[in-house]
C-alpha positions, 0 to 999 in steps of 0.5 A: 548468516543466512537471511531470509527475504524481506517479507516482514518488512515488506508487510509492515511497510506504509507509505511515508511521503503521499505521492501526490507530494512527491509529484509537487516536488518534481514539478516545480514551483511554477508548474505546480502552480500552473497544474492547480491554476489552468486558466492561468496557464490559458491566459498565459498562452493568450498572452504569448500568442498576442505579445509573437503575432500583435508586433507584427500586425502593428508593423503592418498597419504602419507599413501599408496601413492595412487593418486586417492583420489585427481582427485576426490576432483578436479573433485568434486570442479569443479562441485560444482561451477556449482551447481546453474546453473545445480543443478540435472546435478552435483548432478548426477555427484558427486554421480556417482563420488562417486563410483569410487572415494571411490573404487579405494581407498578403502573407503579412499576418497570420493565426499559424502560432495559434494553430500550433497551440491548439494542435498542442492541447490536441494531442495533449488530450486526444489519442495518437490517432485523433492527434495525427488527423487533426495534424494532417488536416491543419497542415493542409490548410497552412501550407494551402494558404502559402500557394492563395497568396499573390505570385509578387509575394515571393518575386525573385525567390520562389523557392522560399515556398517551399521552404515556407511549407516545410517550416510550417510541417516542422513547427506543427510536427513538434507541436504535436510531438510536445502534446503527445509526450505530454499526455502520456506523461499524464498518464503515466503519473495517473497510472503511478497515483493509482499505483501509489493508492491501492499500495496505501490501501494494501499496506493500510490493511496489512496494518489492520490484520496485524494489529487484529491479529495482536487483538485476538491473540492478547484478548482470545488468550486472556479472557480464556484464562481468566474464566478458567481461573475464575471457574477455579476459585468458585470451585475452590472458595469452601473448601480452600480459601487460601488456594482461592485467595491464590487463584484469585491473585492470579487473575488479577494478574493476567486481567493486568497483564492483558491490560499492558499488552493492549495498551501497547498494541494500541500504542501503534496507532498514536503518532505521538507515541514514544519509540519504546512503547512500539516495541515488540510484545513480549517474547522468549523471556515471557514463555517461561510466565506464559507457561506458568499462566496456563498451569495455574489455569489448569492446564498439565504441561510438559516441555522439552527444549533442544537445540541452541536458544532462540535467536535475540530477533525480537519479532521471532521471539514474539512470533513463537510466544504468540503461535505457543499461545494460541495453541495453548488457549485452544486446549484450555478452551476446547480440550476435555479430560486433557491430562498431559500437554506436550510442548517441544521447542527444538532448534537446528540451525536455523530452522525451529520446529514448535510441537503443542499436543494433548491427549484430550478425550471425547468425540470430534464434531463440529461445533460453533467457535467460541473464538473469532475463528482467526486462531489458526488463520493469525498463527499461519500468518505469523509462520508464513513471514519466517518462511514456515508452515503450520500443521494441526489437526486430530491425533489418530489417539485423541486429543489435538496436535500443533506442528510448526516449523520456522526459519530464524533469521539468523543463525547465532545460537552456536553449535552447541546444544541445550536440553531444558526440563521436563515438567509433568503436571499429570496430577492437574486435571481441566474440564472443559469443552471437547476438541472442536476442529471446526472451532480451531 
């Protein structure tokens, strides 16, 4: 069985889970918190900073009561928390610390695991460009205050120094490689927001046009019978009362029937709606009423089916019923002096073929629609989800024709073939408007 691609479920499809909430889920409890709480995380890190660099200021004030180190642990900590507001202003601020701080004790205190956490909101904030300068100017001032500090700090082991220096350049170099990865994380969550969003927005207004669409097509065909059919009964009300009585029913009828549709159309926009009322309008079950509607509304119509039957795919079946309608409710409202209305459905394989053509008189102009205008637009649509093609215009002999061709997604009718009836309803005769290409 052939199918054909997605294009209807792609069209319907809306958005079940918001990505905002997905996004939650994959962060975690406390990076979620974290995300909705920043200054928490700011006092975090103040709080890491203070619990890796205040043991050992301490240790140095019981060792060789030298005070020193602890201004500077307080002075670090009191920058970081600024660390989000004036990134680049605390990052010059505890690499400059961070001389004094490590001469006037020796190498026994130091701001360097400030240095990294404002290097890390840097390139967390900043561009690439922006993150390697401010790396390159803190590894100067870090690894500078290794050769200030006194020649007896590494008696007997001069290569420590060196491999100090390279410490500091790794340590810094992560900081920045975190803080990188970490910005465009963001940015890659911002653009799949933004993503997320205008999807909603397409398929928000996918949803609008169809059921616009459904709107136009239950309303436009219901009200255009309905005054051909009270239009009728005043003609007819002296002079046949019981076939006025009749006409009458009739209206009642369709009034009820637009009613129904509309209240299952509408039937989509409550949550709380059971699954049934969701279910496609009517379709290939309805034609033969469909039909019925339009001849007591005056229309003469003559039908020719072939090929198998239509497929049981319920949207198909209501995509024929709606572009059939359509068609039909133009001649009703535009046609003048239509005699004959010829409808062929035919079907080979897959492929169904829809013809409506009246052989309605009078001049071609152009004209104000007395529709919305989105007749031929809505029946375009509808073919373009079976991979169709609509074609209508003026027949060279007077009158309108609509030619539709649609893939059906499935092929299940069998290889055998099935010819329906010719109705000739010549003797009905409809006044009404000339054919408006322009109103179409």
């Amino acid at each position: 069985m052939n199918e054909i691609p997605p294009v209807r479920e792609a069209a319907e499809r809306t958005p079940a889970v918001s990505f905002t909430e997905l996004n939650a889920r994959r962060l975690g409890p406390f990076r979620r918190y974290f995300r909705k709480h920043p200054r928490a995380m700011d006092a975090a890190v103040v709080l890491v900073f203070v619990l890796f660099s205040f043991p050992g200021a301490l240790f140095l004030i019981i060792d060789s009561d030298n005070w020193l180190g602890l201004p500077g642990v307080v002075l670090a900590s009191a920058a970081l928390a600024f660390r989000r507001d004036r990134p680049l202003l605390v990052l010059a601020f505890v690499s400059v610390l961070d001389v004094p701080v490590s001469v006037l004790t020796e190498g026994g205190g130091s701001s360097g695991i400030a240095t990294m956490f404002a290097l890390y909101t840097v390139a967390a904030i900043y561009p690439l460009r922006t993150a390697l300068v401010a790396a390159a100017a803190a590894i100067v001032f870090s690894v500078s205050t290794l050769f200030l500090l006194p020649s007896s700090a590494f008696d007997g082991a001069p290569g420590v120094m060196w491999l100090l220096s390279g410490f500091i350049v790794m340590f810094l170099a992560v900081a920045v490689g975190v803080g990188v990865t970490v910005r465009r994380d963001r940015e890659h969550e911002s653009e799949l927001r933004e993503w997320a969003t205008r999807n909603a927005e397409l398929a928000s207004a996918g949803e609008r046009n169809r059921i616009a669409r459904e709107m136009h097509d239950v309303v436009a065909h219901s009200l255009t019978v309905m005054v051909a059919l009270s239009d009728g009964a005043a003609v007819v009300m002296k002079r046949d009362p019981g076939r006025a009585a009749a006409v009458l029913r009739e209206l009642s009828g369709t009034g009820r029937t637009a009613i129904a549709d509309m209240r299952r159309v509408l039937g989509v926009l409550r949550a709380e709606a059971p699954s049934e009322s969701l279910a496609p309008l009517p379709a290939s079950s309805s034609l033969a009423q469909l039909l019925d509607g339009f001849r007591a509304a005056g229309l003469p119509l003559r039908v020719t089916t072939s090929g198998p039957g239509l497929p049981d795919d319920p949207a198909f079946q209501l995509t024929v019923y709606r572009i059939l309608q359509e068609s039909l409710t133009n001649v009703l409202r535009y046609g003048k002096g239509v005699t004959l209305v010829d409808i062929s459905i035919a079907r080979t394989g897959d492929a169904v073929s829809l013809r409506v053509a009246d052989d309605g008189r009078g001049a071609m102009g152009p004209a104000v629609s007395l529709g919305s205008g989105q007749g031929i637009a809505g029946m375009r649509e509808r073919a373009a989800i079976y991979a169709g093609s609509v074609e209508c215009g003026a027949r060279p002999s007077g009158g309108w024709i609509v030619e539709v061709q649609l893939t059906a997604p499935g092929t299940d009718g069998g290889p055998g073939t099935q010819r329906g009836k010719e109705k000739d309803d010549r003797a009905a005769q409809h006044t009404g408007h000339a054919h408006q290409g322009s109103a179409r």
